[in-house]
Structures are given as C-alpha cells and as structure tokens.
N, C-alpha and C positions, 0 to 999 in steps of 0.2 A: 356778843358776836353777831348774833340773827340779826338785831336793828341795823350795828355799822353797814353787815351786808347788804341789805336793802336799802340802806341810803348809798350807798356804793353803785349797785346795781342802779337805782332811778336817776343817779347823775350820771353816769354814763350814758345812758338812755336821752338823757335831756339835751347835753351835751354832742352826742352821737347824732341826736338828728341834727340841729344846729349846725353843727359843721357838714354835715350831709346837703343840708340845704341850702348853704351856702354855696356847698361847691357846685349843685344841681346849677344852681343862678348863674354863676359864671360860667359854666357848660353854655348856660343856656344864652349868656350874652356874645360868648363868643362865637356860637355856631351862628345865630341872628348875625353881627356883623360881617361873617364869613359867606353868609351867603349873599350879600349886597354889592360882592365886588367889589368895583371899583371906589364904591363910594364909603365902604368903610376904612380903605388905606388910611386915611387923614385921621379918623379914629385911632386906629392900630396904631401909628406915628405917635398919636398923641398919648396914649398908655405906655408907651416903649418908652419915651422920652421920662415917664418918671421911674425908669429903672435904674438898677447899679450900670456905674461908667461902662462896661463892656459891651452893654445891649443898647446906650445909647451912641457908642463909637460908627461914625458915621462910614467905615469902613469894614463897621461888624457884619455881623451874622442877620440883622433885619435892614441892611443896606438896601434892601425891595423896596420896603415903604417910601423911599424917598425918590423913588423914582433913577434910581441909578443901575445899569447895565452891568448884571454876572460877568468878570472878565473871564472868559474862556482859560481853562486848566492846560498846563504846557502839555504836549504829549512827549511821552516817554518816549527813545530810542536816539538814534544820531541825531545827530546835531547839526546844522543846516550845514551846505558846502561838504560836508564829508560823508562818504561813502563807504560800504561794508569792503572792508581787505580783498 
C-alpha cells in the first residue's frame, strides 16, 4: 500500500503541475493578446473560429471580433404610439 501511494502521490504531482502550467501559458497568452487591443481581434477571431458551432455563429456571443455593432436591447415598457390609461 506505502509504494502505490507514493507512486500515486508523485503523479499527481507531475501531472498537477503539468496541467498548472499549461493553464499558467494560456493565462498568459491571453492576457498578452488582450492587452494589444486592437491588433489581437484577428487573433481572437482566429481561435474562436476553431471552436464548437455556437462561438463560431456569426451572430453569437464573440460577434465583437468581427467587427459588427451590439444591436441595442429593446427597453421594456409601452410600446411606441401608446400611452399610460
């Protein structure tokens, strides 16, 4: 039982950082890109582009990268022509 656990314990460990430093990297490429502005969108586009259908829908939720304007959110209450009783 002592040996499994210490082979247990050292993979986890190996493992653990591994995926630690992986995810450090992509922190770290994205805060890099993020800070470049303008000139990382065509990046960002280009990463987005090899995701699942929903994030590459050109009417999705990263519709910013491509340079297309947030349509304004209806406001709530009456409705034009009519007025409060």
């Amino acid at each position: 039982d002592t040996r499994e656990e210490a082979v247990l314990v050292v993979n986890l460990k190996r493992y653990g950082a591994l995926f630690g430093a992986a995810g450090l990297t992509a922190m770290g490429v994205f805060f890099t890109l993020a800070m470049r502005g303008g000139a990382a969108r065509a990046i960002f586009a280009r990463i987005a582009s090899l995701g699942p259908a929903p994030l590459r829908d050109r009417d999705g939720p990263l519709r910013w990268l491509r340079g297309r304007p947030r349509q304004r959110p209806r406001s709530f209450g009456a409705a034009p022509g009519r007025g409060a009783p």
